[in-house]
ROVO-750894 format. One record per atom (N, C-alpha, C, O, CB): residue in one letter; x, y, z. Coordinates in steps of 0.2 Angstrom, whole numbers, plus 2048, in hexadecimal, padded with zeros to 3 digits. Glycine has a CB too. Layout:
<nodes>
AXYZ...
</nodes>
This chain:
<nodes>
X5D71A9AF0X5DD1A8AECX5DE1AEAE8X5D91B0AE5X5DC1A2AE7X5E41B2AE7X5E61B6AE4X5E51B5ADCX5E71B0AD9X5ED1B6AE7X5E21B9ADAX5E31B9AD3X5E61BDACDX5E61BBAC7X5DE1B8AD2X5E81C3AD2X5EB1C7ACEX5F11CAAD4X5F01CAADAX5E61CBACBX5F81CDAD0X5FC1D2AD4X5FB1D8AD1X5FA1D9ACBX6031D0AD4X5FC1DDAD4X5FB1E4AD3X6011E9AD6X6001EAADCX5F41E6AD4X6071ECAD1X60D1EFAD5X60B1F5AD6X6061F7AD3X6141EFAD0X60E1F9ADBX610201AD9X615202AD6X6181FDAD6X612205ADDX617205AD4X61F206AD0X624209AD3X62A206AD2X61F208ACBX622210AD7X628215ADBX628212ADFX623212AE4X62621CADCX62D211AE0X62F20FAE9X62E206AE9X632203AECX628213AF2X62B204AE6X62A1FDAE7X6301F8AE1X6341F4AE3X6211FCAE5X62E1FAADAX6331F8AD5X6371FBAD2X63B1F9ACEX6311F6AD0X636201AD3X63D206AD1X63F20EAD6X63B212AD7X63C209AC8X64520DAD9X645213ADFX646219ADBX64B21CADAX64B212AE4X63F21AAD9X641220AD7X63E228ADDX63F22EADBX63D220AD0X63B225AE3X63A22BAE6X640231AE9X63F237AEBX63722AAEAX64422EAE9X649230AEAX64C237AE3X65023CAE4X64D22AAECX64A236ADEX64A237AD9X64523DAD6X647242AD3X64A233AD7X64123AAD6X63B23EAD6X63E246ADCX64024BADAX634238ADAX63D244AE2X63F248AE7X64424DAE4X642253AE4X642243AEDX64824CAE1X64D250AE1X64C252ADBX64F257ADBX65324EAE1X648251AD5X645253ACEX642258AD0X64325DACDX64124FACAX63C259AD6X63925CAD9X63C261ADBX63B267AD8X636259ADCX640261AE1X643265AE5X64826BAE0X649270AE3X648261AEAX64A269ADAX64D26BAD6X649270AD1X64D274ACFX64F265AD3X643270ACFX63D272ACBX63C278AD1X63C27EAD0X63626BAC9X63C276AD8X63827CADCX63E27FADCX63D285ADBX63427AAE3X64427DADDX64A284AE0X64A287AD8X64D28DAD8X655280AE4X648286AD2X64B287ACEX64728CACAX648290AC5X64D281ACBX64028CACFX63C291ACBX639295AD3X634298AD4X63428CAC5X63D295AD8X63D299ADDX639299AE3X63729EAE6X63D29EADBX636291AE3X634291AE7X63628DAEEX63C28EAF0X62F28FAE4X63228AAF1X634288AFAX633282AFCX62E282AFFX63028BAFFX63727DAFBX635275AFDX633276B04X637279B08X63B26EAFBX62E274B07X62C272B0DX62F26BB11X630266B0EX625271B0DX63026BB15X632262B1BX62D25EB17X62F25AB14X630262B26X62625FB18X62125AB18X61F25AB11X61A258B10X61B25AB1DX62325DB0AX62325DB04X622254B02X61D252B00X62A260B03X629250B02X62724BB00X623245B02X622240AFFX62B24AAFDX621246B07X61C240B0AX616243B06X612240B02X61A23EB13X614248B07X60D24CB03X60E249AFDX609246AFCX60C255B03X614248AF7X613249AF2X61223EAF0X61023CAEBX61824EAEEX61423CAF5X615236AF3X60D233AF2X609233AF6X619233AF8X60C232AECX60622EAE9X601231AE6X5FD22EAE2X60322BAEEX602238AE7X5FE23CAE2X60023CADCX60623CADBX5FC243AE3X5FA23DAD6X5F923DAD0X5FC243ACDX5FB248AD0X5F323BACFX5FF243AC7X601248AC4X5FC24EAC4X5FF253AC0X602245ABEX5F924FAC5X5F5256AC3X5F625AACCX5F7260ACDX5EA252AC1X5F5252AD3X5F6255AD8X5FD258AD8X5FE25EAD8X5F4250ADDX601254AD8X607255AD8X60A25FAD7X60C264ADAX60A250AD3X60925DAD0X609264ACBX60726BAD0X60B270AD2X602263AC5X60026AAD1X5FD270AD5X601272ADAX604277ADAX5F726EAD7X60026DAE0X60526DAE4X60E271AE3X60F277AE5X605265AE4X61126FAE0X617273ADFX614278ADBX61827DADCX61D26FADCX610279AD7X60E280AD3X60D287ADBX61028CADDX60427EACEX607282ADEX604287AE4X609287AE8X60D28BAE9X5FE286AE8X607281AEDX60C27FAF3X61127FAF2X613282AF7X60B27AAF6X61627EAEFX61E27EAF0X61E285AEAX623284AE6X623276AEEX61B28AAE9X61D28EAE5X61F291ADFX621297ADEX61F28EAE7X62028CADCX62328DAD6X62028FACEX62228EAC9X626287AD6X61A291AD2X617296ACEX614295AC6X611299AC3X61B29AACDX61728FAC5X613290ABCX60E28AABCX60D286AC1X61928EAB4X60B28CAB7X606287AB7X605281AB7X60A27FAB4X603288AB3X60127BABCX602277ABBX60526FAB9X60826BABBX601278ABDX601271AB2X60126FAADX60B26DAA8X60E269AA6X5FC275AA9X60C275AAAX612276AA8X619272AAEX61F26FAADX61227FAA7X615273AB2X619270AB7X61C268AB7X622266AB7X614271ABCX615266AB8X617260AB3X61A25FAAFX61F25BAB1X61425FAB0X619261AA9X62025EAA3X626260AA6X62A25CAA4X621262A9BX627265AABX62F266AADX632261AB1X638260AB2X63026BAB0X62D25FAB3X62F258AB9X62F252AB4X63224DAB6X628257AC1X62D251AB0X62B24CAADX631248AA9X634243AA9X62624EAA8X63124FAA4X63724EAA1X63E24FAA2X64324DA9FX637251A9EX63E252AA8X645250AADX645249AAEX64A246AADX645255AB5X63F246AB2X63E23EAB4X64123AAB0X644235AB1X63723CAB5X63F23BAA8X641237AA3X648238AA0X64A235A9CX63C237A9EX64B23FAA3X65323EAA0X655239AA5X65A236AA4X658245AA1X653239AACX656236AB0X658230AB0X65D22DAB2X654236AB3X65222CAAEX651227AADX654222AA8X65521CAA9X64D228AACX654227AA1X65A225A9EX660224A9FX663220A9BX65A227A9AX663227AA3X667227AA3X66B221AAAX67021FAAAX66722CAA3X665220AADX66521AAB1X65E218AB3X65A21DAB5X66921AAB7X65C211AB2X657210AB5X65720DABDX659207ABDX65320DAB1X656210AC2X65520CACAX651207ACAX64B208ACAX653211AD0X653200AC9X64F1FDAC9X64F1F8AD1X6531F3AD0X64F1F9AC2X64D1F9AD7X64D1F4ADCX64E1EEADCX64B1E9AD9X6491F5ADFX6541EDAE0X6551E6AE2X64F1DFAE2X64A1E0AE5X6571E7AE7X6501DDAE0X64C1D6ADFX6461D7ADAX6431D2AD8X6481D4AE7X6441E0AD9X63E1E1AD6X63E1DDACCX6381DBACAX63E1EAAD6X6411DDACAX6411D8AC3X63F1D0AC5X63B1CDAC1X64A1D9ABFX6421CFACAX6431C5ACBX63A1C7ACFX6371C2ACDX64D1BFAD2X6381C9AD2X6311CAAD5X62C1CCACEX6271C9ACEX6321D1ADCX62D1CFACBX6281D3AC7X6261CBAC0X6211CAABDX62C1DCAC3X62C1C9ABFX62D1C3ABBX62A1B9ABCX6291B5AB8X6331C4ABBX62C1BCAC3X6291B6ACAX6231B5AC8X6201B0AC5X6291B9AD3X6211BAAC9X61A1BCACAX6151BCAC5X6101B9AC6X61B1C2ACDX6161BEAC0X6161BEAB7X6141B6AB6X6101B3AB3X6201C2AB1X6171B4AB8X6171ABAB6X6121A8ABAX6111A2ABAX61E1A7AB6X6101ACABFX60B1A8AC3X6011ACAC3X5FC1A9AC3X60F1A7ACCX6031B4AC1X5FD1B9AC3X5FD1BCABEX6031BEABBX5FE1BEAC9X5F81BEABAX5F71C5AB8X5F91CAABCX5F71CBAC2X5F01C6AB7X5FF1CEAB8X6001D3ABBX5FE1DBABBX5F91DCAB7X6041D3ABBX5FE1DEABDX5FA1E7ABEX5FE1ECABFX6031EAAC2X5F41E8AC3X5FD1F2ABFX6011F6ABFX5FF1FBAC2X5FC1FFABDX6041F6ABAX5FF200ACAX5F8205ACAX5FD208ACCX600206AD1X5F1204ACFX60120FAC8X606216ACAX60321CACAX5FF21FAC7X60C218AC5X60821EACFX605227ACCX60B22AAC9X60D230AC9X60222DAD4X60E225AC6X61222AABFX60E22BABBX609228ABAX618228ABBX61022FAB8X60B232AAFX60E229AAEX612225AB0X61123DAA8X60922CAA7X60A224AA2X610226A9EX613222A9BX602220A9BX61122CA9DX61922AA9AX620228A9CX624226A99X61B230A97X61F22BAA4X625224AA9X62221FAABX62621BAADX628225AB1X61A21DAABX61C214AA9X61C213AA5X61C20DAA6X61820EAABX61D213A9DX620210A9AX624210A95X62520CA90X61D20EA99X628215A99X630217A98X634212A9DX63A210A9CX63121FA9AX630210AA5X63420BAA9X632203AA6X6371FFAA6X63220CAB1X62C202AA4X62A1FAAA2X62F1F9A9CX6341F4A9AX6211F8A9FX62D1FFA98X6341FEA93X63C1FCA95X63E1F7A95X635206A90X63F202A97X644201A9AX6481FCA9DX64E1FBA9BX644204A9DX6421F7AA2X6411F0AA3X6411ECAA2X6461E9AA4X63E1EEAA4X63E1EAA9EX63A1E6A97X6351E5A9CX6341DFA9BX63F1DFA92X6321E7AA0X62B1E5AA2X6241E4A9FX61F1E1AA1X62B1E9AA7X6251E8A99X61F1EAA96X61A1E4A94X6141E4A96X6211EDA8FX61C1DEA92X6191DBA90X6171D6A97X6131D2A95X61C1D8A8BX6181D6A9AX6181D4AA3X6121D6AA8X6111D4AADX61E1D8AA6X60F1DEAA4X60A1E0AA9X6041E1AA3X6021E5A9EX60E1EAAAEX6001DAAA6X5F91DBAA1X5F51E2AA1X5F21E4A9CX5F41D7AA3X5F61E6AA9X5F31ECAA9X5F61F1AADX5F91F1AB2X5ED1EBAABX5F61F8AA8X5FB1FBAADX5F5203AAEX5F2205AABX6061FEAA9X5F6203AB3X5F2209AB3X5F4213AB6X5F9213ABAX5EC205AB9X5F3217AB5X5F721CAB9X5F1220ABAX5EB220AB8X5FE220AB4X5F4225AC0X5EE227AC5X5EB22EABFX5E5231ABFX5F122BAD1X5F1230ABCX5EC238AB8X5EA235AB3X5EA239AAEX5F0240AB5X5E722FAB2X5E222EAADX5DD22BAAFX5D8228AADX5E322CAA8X5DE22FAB9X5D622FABDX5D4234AC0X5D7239ABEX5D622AAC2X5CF235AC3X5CE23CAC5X5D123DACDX5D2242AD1X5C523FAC5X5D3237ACFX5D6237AD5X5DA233AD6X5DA22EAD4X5D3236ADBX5E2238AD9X5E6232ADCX5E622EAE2X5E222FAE6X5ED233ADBX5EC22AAE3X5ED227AE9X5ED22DAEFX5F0233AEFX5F5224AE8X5EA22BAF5X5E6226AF8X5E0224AF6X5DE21EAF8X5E4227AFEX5DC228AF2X5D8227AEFX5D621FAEEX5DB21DAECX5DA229AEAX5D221AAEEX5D2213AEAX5D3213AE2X5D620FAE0X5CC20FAEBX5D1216AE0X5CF215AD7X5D4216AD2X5D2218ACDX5CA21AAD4X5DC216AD4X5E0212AD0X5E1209AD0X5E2205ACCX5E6215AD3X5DF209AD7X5E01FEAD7X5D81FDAD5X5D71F7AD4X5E31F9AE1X5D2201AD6X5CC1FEAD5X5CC1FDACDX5C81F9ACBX5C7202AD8X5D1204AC8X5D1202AC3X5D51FCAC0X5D31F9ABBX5D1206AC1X5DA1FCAC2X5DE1F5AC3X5DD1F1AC4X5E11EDAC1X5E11F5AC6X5D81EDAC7X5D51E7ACAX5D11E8AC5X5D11E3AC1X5D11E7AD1X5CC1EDAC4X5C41EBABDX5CB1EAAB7X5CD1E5AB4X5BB1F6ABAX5CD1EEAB5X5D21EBAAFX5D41E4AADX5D31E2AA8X5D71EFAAEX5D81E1AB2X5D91DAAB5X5D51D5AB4X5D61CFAB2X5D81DBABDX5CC1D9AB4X5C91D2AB6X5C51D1ABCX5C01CEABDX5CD1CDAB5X5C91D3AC1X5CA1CFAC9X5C51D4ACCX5C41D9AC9X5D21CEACDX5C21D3AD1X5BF1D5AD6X5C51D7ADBX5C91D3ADDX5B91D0AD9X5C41DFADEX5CA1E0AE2X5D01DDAE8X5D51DEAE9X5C81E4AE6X5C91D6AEBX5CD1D3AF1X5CF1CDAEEX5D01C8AF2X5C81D2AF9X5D01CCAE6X5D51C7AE3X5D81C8AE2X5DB1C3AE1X5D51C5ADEX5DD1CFAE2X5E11D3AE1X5E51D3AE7X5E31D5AEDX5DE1D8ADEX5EC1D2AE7X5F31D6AE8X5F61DCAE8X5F91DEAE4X5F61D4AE5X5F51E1AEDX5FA1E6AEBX6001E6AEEX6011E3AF4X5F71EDAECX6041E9AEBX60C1EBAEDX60D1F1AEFX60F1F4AEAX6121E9AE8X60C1F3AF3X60E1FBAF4X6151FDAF9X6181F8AFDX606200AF8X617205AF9X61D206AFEX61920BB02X61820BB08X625209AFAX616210AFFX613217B03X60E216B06X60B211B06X61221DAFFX60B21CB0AX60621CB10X60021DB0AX5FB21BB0BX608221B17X601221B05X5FB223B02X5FA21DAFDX5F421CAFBX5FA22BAFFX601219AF9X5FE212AF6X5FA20EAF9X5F420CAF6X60320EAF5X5FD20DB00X5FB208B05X5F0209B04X5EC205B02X60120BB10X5F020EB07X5EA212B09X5E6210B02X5E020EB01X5ED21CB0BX5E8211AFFX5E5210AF6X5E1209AF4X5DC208AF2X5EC210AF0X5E6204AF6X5E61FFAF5X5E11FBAFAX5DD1F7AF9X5EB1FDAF4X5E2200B01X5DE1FAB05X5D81FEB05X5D31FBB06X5E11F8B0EX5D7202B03X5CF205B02X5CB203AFCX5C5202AFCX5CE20CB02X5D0202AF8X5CE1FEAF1X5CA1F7AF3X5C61F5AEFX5D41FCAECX5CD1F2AF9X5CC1EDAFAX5D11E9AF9X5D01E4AFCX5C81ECAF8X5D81E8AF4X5DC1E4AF2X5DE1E3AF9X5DC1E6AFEX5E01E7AEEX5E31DCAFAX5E71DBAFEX5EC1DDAFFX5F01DAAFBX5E71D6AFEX5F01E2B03X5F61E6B02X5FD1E1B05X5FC1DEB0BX5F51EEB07X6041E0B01X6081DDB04X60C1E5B05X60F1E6B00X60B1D6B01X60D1E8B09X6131EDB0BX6181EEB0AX61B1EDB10X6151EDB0EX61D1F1B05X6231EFB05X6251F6B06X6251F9B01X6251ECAFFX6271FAB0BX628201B0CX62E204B0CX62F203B12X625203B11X632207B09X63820BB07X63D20CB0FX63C212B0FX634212B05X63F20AB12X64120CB19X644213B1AX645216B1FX647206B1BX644217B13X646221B12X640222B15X640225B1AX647226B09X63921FB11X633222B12X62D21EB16X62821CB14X631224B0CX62F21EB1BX62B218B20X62321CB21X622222B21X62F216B2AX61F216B1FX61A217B1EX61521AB25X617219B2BX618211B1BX61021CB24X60A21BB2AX608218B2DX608213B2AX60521BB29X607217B33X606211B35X5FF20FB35X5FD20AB37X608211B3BX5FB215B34X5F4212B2FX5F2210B2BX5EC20FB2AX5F2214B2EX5F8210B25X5F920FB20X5FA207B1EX5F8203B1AX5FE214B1FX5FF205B23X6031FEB23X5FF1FCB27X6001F6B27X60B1FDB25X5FB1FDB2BX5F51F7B30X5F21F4B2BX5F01EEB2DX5EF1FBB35X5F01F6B25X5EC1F2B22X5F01EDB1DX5ED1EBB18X5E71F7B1EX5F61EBB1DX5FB1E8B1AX5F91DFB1DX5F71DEB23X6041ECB1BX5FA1DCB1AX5F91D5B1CX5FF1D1B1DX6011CDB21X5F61D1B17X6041D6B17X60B1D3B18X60F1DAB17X60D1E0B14X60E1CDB11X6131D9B1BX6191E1B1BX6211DEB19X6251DBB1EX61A1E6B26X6231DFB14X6291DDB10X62D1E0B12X62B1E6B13X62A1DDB09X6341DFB13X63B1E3B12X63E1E3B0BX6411E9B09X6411E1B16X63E1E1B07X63E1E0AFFX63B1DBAFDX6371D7B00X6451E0AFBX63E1DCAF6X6351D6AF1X6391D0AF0X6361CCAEDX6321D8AE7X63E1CFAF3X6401C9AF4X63B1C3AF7X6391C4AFCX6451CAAF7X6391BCAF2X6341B7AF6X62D1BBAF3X6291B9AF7X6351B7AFFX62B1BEAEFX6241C2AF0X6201BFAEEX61A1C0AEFX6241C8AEEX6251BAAE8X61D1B4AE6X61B1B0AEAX6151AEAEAX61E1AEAE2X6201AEAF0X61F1A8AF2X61A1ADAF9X6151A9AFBX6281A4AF4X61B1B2AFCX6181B7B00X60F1B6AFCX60B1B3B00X61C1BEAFFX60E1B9AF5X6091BAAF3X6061B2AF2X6001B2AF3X60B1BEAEDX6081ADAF0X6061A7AF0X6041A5AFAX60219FAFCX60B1A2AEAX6061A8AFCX6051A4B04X5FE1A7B04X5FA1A3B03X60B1A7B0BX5FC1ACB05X5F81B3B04X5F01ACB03X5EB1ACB07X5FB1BBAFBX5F11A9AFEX5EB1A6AFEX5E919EB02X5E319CB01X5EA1A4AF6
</nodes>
């Protein structure tokens, strides 16, 4: 029986990769560096620290990565204010769900966009645990964003629900042990190694209680 749910947040409850992407691509042209083709699948799911480096070294842009960071960060959060992308069905699913599960929260945004988005939301009070990957030593694919997410919870991993969109979310969760339902971006179609381990593969979160309560 399911005893807990656990979200991603990018791509799943709020479309922000698309956003991201272009915060990014924006930071590299602007400090003279080179976006690559296979730029944003690489960056999808790494942890702030990966991320950073990455466009510091690999895309070029030369300053430190640290600094890098705040520049993307705080671009993310003008953006944000100024609209939040919140996905279809994602509020009536996160709320669904709230009334039936402890909910969780495993991102690889910094903790200052999640909880500038739970805010924004009003999700806050909604997600008993939220967790983010740079205040681990590894991100997604990694397991040990949902393994901390599950021990915070309470629950033992295969009690647990994940909701993921990406190939390295996907990859995270099912190595953690969680039960993965799929919900994958149709811009950014996943692995197909990635989605083999999915039990359920959504097209949006429409029904996702009623999905997650079948699950047991």
């Amino acid at each position: 029986m399911t005893a807990a749910v656990i979200f991603d947040m990018d791509g799943v409850l709020i479309d922000s990769e698309p956003i991201w992407e272009q915060v990014r691509r924006d930071v590299v042209a602007e400090h003279g560096g080179r976006w690559l083709d296979e730029a944003q699948t690489a960056l999808m799911g790494m942890s702030t620290p990966e991320w950073a480096k990455y466009l510091s070294e690999d895309l070029g842009v030369g300053k430190p990565p640290n600094e890098v960071a705040q520049i993307v960060i705080d671009k993310m959060v003008e953006r944000y204010e100024d609209h939040l992308p919140v996905l279809p069905g994602a509020d009536d699913a996160v709320r669904r769900c709230a009334g039936r599960w402890p909910l969780g929260l495993a991102s690889s945004s910094p903790r200052q966009l999640i909880d500038a988005v739970l805010r924004s939301a009003g999700w806050t009070d909604l997600f008993a645990v939220t967790v983010s990957t740079e205040e681990l030593s590894r991100g997604k694919p990694a397991p040990d964003v949902y393994l901390s997410a599950a021990r915070a919870l309470g629950f033992e991993p295969a009690e647990c629900v994940a909701v993921e969109d990406s190939s390295n979310g996907m990859r995270s969760a099912t190595a953690a042990g969680l039960v993965l339902i799929a919900a994958p971006r149709p811009e950014y179609p996943p692995a197909q190694d990635a989605i083999a381990g999915a039990a359920v593969v959504l097209d949006d979160l429409d029904g996702l209680e009623d999905r997650v309560a079948a699950l047991a």
